[in-house]
N, C-alpha and C positions, 0 to 999 in steps of 0.2 A: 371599533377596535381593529389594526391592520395588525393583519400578522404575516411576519416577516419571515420566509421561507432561510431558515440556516443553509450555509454550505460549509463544505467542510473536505478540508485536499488531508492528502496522506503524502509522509514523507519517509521511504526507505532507505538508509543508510547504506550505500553500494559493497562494501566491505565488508560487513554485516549480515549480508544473503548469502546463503551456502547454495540458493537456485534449487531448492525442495519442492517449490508451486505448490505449497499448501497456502498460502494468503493469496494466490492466483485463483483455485480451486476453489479457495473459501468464498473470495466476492459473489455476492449476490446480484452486483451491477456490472459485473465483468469491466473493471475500470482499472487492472493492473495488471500489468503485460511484462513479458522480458525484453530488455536489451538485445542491440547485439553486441554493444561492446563486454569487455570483461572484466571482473573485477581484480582483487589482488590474488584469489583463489585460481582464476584463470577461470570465471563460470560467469554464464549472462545471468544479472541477475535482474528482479523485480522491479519497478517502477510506476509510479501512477500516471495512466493519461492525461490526467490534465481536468478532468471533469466528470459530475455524477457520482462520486462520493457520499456516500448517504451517512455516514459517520454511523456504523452499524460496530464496527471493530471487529470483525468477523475475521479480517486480516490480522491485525492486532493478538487476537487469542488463537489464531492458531500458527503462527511463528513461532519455530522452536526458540530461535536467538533472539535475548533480553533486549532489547535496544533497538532492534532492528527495523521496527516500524512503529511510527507516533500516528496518527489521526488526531488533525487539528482542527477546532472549530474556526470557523472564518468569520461567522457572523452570524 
């Protein structure tokens, strides 16, 4: 039986971040950093690197703003 390691990217809605670093603070894989550009707030906001997502949602629960970050399974 193979088993097949999931992965899983997170996707922050730039507009959306009010730039609080609480889904910063939360990652347990420190896999989400700020910008330097700015959003329409005029604040760097959140974004994921690119990899090491462990799809835990630690980010996910603790953003204040509804929307503002999905965790998707990739596979």
């Amino acid at each position: 039986m193979a088993t097949d390691k999931k992965t899983f990217t997170v996707i922050i809605t730039p507009d959306e971040c009010k730039g609080c670093e609480r889904c910063i603070i939360a990652c347990p894989k420190h896999v989400l950093l700020f910008t330097e550009e700015l959003n329409i707030y005029g604040l760097p906001y959140a974004v994921y690197s690119g990899n090491g997502c462990i799809g835990c949602g630690a980010c996910f629960y603790n953003c204040p703003e509804p929307g503002a970050i999905t965790v998707i399974e990739e596979s």
